[in-house]
C-alpha positions, 0 to 999 in steps of 0.5 A, a space after each residue: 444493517 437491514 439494507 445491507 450497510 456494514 453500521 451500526 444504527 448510530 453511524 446509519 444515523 449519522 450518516 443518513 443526518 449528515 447526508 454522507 458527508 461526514 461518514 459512509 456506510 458502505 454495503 458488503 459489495 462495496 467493501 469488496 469492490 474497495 478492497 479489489 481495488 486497493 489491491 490492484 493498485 499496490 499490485 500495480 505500484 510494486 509492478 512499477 518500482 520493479 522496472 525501475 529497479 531493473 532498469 536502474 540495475 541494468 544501466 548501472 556499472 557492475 563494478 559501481 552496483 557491487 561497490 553499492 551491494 557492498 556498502 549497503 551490507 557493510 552498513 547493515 553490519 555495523 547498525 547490527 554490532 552497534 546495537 
């Protein structure tokens, strides 16, 4: 943890012996630059399944949507007075 990798001085070790292959210390800034990443990606994915949905709803028949909304609902309900 002296050069600012989050280790401890075995996985410093290992990976100073392994030469990164087979563990990684990662430094604090690294962390956060990980994370912000992770984060954008799922911000990204939800973004994208959103259009999907709303596009998927828009081309769908009212009547077949609400026969699905329905269906959904109904089955919900019995999974519920089943258990």
């Amino acid at each position: 943890m002296s050069d600012g990798n989050i280790c401890t001085i075995e996985e410093q070790a290992l990976s100073n012996s392994s030469n990164g292959t087979s563990i990684v210390c990662l430094t604090r800034g690294d962390t956060i630059g990980l994370t912000l990443v992770a984060e954008s990606g799922f911000i990204s994915l939800v973004a994208v399944l959103g259009v999907f949905l709303l596009i998927f709803v828009s081309k769908a028949e009212p009547m077949q949507f609400s026969r699905l909304i329905m269906l959904l609902v109904n089955s919900a309900m019995l999974s519920e007075i089943e258990s």
